[in-house]
N, C-alpha and C positions, 0 to 999 in steps of 0.2 A: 779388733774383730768382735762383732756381736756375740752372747751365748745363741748356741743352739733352741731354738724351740721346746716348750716344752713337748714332754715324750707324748701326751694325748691328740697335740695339735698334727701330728706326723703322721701317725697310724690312724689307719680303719679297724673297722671293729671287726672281729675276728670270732669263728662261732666254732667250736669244734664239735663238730656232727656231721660223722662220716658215718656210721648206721645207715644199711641200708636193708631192711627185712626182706631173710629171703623167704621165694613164692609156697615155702613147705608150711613156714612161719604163719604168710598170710591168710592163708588155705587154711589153718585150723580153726575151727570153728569154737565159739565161749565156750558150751561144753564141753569141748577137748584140751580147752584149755585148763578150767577148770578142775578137771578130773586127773590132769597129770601136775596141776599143784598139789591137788589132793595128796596124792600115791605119793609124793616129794613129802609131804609136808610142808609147803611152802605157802607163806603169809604175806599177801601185798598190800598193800592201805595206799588211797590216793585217786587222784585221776588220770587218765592216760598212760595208767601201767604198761610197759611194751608184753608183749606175749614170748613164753620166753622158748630159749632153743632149744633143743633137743640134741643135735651133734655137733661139731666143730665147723661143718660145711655150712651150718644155719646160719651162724655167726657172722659171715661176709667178710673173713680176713682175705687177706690178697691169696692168689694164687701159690705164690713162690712160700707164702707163711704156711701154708696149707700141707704144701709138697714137705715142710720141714717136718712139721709135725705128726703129720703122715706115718712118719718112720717110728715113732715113739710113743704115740698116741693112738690106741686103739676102741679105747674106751665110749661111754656116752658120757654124756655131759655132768657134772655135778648136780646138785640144785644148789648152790654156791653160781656157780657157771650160769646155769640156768639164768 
């Protein structure tokens, strides 16, 4: 029996970006952006920085992860999180 192929020739390329900005996210405007990095303290360097969230809902976890933390999570978001 032959070896198996190698492992690259088998597989397709695989992207993990399931991100999907929600509409609170896209609605904010640079300035509002900007001004809740400020009040964060928060530093970005780069291009295509994403705009960051504000609560757990922004985030686009699934539903069921949502209902979980739900119960335990009442808070706003870090600027870690963020």
């Amino acid at each position: 029996m032959p070896p198996p192929p190698p492992r690259a020739a088998c597989s397709a390329k695989f992207e993990k970006n399931f991100y999907m900005e929600h509409p609170n996210v896209t609605g904010r405007t640079d300035d509002e952006v900007e001004a809740y990095r400020q009040t964060k303290q928060i530093h970005v360097y780069g291009e295509g920085v994403p705009k960051p969230v504000t609560t757990f809902e922004e985030a686009s976890f699934p539903g069921l992860l949502l209902d979980a933390a739900g119960c335990w999570v009442q808070a706003p978001a870090t600027p870690t999180a963020a």
